[in-house]
C-alpha positions as CSV (number, residue, x, y, z in Angstrom):
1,X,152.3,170.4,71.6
2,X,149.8,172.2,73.1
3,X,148.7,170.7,76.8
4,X,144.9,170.9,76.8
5,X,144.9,168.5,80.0
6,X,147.2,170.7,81.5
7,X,144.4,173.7,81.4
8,X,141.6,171.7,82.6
9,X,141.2,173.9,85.8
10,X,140.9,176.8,83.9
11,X,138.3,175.6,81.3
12,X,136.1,174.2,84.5
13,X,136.3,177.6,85.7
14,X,135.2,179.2,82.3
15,X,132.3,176.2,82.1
16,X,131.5,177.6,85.7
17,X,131.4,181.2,84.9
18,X,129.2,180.6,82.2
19,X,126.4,178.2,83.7
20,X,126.3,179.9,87.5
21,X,124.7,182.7,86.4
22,X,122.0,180.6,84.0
23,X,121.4,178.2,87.2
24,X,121.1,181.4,90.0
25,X,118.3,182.7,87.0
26,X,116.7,179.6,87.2
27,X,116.5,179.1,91.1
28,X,115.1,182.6,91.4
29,X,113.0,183.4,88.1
30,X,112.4,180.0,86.5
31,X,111.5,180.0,83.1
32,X,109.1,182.2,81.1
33,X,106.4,179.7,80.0
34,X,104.1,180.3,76.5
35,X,100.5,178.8,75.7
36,X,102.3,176.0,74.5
37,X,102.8,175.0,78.4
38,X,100.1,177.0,80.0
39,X,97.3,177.8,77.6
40,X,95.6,180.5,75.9
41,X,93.6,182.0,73.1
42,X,93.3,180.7,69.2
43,X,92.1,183.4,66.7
44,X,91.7,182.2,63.0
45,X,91.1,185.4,61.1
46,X,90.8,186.1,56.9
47,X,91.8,189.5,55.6
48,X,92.7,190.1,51.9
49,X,95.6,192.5,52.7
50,X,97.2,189.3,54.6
51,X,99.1,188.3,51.7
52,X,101.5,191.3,51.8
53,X,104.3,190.6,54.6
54,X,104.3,194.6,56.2
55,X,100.3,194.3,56.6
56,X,100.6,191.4,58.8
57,X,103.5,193.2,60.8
58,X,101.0,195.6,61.2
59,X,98.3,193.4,62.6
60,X,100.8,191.8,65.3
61,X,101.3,195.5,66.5
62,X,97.7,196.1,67.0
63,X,97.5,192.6,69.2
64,X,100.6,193.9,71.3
65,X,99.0,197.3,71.6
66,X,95.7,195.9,73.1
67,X,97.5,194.4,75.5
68,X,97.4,190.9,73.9
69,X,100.8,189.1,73.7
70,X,101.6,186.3,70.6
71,X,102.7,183.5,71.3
72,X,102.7,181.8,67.3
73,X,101.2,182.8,63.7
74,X,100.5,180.0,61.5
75,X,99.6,180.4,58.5
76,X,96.0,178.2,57.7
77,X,94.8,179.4,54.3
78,X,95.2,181.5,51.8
79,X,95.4,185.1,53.2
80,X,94.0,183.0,56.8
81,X,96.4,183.1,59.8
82,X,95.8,181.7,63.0
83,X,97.3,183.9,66.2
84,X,98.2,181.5,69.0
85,X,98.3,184.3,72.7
86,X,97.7,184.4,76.0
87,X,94.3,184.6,77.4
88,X,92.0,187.1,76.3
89,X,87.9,187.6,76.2
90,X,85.3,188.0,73.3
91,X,85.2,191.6,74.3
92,X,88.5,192.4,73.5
93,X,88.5,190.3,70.5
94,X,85.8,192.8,68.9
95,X,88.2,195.3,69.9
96,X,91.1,193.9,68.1
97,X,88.9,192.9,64.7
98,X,87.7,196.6,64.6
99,X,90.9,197.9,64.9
100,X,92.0,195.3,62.0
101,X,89.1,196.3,59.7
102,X,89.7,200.1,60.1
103,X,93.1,199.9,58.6
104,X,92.9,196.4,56.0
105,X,88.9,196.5,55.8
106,X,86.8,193.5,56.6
107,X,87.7,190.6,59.0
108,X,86.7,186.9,58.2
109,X,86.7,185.5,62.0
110,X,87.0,181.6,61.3
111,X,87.5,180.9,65.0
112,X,88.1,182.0,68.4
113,X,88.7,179.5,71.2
114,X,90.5,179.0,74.2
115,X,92.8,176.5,73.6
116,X,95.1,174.1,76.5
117,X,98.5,173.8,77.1
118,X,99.8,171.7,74.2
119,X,102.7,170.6,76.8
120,X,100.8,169.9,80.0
121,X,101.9,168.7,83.5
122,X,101.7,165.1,82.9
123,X,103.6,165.5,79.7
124,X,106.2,167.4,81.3
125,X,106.5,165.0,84.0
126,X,107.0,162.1,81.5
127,X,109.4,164.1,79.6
128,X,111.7,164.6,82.2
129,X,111.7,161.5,83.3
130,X,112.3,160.1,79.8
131,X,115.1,162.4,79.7
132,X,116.7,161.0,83.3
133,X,116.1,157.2,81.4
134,X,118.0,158.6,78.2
135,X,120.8,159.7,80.4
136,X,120.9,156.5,82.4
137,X,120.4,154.3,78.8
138,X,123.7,156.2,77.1
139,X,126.0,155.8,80.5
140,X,125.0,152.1,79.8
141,X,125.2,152.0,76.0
142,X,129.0,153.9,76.4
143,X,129.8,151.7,79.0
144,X,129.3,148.7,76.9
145,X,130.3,150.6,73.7
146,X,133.7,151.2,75.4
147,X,134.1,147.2,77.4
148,X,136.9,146.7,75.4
149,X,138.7,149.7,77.1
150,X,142.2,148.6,78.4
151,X,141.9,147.8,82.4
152,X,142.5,149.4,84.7
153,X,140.5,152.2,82.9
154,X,137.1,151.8,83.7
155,X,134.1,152.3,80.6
156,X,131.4,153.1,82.8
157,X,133.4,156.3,83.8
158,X,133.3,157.2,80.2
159,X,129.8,156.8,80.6
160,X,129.3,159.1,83.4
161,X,131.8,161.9,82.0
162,X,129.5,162.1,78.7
163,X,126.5,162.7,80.4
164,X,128.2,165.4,82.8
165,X,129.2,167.2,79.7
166,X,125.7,166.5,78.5
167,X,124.5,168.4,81.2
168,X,126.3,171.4,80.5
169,X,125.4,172.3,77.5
170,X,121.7,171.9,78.8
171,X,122.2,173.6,82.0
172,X,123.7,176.5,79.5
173,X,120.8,176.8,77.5
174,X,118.0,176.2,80.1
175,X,120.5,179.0,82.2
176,X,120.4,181.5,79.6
177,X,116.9,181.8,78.3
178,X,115.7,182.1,81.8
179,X,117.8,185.1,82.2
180,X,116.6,186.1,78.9
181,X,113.0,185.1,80.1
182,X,113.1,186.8,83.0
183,X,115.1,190.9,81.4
184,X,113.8,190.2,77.9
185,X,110.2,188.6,78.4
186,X,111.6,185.6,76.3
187,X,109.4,182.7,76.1
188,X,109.8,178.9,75.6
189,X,107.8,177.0,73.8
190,X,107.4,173.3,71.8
191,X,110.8,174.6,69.1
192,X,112.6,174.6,72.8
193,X,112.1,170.9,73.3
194,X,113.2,170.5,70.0
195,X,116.5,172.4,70.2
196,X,117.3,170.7,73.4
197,X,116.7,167.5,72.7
198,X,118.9,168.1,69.5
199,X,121.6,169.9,71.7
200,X,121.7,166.7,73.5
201,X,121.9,164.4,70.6
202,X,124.9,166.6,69.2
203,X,126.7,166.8,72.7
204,X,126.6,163.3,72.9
205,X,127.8,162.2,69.5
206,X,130.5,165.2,69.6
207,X,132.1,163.8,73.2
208,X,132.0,160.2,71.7
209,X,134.2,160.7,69.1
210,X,137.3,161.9,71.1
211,X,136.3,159.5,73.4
212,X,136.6,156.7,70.9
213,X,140.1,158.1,69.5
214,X,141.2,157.8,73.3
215,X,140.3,153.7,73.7
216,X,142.3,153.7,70.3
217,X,145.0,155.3,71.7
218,X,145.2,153.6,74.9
219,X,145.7,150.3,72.7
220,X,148.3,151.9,70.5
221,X,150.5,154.0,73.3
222,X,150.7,151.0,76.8
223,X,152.4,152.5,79.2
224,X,151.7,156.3,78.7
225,X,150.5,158.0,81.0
226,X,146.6,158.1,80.8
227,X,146.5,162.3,81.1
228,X,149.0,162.3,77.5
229,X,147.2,159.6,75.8
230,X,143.9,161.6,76.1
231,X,145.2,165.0,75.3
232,X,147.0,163.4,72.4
233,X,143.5,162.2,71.4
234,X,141.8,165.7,71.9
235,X,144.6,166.8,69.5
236,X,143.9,164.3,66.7
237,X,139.9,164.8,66.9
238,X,140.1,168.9,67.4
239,X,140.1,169.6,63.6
240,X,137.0,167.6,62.8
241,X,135.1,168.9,66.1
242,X,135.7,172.1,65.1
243,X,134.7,171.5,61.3
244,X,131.9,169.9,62.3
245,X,131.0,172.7,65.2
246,X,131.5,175.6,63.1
247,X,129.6,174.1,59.8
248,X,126.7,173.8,61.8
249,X,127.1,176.7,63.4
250,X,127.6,178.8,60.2
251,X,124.2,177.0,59.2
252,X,122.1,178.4,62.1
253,X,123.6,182.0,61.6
254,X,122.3,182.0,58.1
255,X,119.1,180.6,59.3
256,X,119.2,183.3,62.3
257,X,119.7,186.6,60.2
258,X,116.7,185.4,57.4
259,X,114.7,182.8,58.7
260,X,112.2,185.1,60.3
261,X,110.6,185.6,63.9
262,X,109.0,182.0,63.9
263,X,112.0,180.5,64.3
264,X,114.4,183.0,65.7
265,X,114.6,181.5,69.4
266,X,114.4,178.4,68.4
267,X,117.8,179.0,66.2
268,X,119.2,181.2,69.4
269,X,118.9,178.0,71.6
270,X,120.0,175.6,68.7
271,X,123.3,177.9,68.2
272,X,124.0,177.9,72.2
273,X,124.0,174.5,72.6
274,X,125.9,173.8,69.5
275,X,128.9,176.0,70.6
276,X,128.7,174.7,74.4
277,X,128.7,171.0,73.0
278,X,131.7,171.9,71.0
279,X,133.4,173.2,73.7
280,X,131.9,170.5,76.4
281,X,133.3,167.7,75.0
282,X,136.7,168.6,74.3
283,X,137.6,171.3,77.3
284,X,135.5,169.4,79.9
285,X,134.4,165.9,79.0
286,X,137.7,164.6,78.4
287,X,139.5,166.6,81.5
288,X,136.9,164.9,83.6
289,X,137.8,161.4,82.4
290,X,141.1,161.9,82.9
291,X,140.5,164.2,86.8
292,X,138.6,160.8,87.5
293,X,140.9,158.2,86.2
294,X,144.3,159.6,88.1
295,X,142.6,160.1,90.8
296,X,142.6,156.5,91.3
């Protein structure tokens, strides 16, 4: 039988090795922001030679080459894109369109407008502060979930031990695409939020089941030692956290290598938190429980 509880020292140092650098990023660099946070420019445009893929390749490289960088293209129309960017005056928008119309021919400028931060202060405030009440609403919803745990084990540790697993796989993530921010010019944008708040949905459901094969357990094996019961529980749950892990995770890699630039980062964080969640809440949810629990 293999002794997962045994290890737990060493996968807290691999969980360490992994997030320190992320959190180091973040304390120096931050994150690199988008329009979506900070604002910009909207250009709606019409060309007929829109409608072929390479042509509109071609167009993003004569944004990049003025100096303009894209945040989002969104398709409006038929052969009508709008290009969401930073910043950037009616001056060098002529600029751009001639450049457009001497290599696809004439422009159809719909609109040009500086646009807000779709995501601003006040909507980051609330959204990490609905993100502290989440955490505080799931130690209280495990907590109850798990009442019925045999004493002297306590529920509201469960609780606790989710969300700290929780926060690993979104320290992770946050971690990595600042360092990406920071050496590859990545930016994060609204698809971020998204993947996060999906990250945390699937870490959370992930570290429940093994926790729930554990309060089983407890019932089934009195007397045992809590340490065994839980990595006895780990054992009997690894098969279908794994499946579960990897069919996602086979998903996003499909959706990675042909689902275009749009979504490319947004799959990137999804597929990080997926495989940190995974691990999370087997190698380090569980371990924690059971660090807490003996330490009694």
């Amino acid at each position: 039988m293999i002794d997962f509880i045994g290890k737990k020292w060493l996968f807290f140092a691999i969980s360490g090795i992994v997030i320190i650098p992320g959190i180091i990023s973040l304390l120096m660099w931050g994150l690199r922001l988008s329009i979506d946070f900070t604002g910009g420019t909207l250009l709606e445009i019409r060309n007929e030679n829109f409608a072929q893929p390479q042509k509109l390749e071609a167009v993003k490289k004569i944004f990049i080459n003025n100096g303009v960088q894209i945040s989002t293209v969104t398709k409006s129309g038929i052969n009508t894109y709008i290009f969401r960017t930073k910043e950037f005056n009616q001056q060098k928008n002529e600029s751009i369109k001639k450049e457009i119309e001497k290599s696809f021919g004439q422009v159809e400028e719909k609109r040009f407008e500086s646009v807000g931060p779709v995501i601003g202060k006040e909507l980051t405030r609330k959204a990490i502060i609905s993100i502290i009440l989440a955490s505080l609403m799931i130690i209280l919803y495990v907590a109850w979930s798990f009442r019925q745990v045999p004493k002297p084990y306590s529920s509201f540790k469960f609780g606790v031990s989710a969300i700290v697993a929780l926060l690993h796989d979104v320290l992770l993530v946050v971690g990595i695409f600042s360092l990406l921010g920071h050496f590859y010019r990545i930016e994060i944008d609204t698809l971020f939020v998204t993947a996060l708040l999906t990250v945390i949905g699937f870490s959370v459901h992930d570290t429940i089941v093994v926790f729930d094969r554990i309060r089983e357990n407890l019932k089934k094996m009195p007397g045992k030692k809590f340490s065994y019961v839980a990595n006895e529980s780990i054992l009997e749950t690894l098969v279908r956290s794994l499946s579960t892990g990897l069919t996602v995770i086979f998903t996003l890699s499909a959706l990675l290598l042909f689902g275009g630039d749009t979504i490319r980062w947004f799959v990137v964080a999804l597929l990080i938190g997926i495989v940190s969640g995974t691990y999370s809440s087997i190698f380090n949810a569980t371990p924690l429980l059971v660090l807490w629990e003996e330490k009694k």
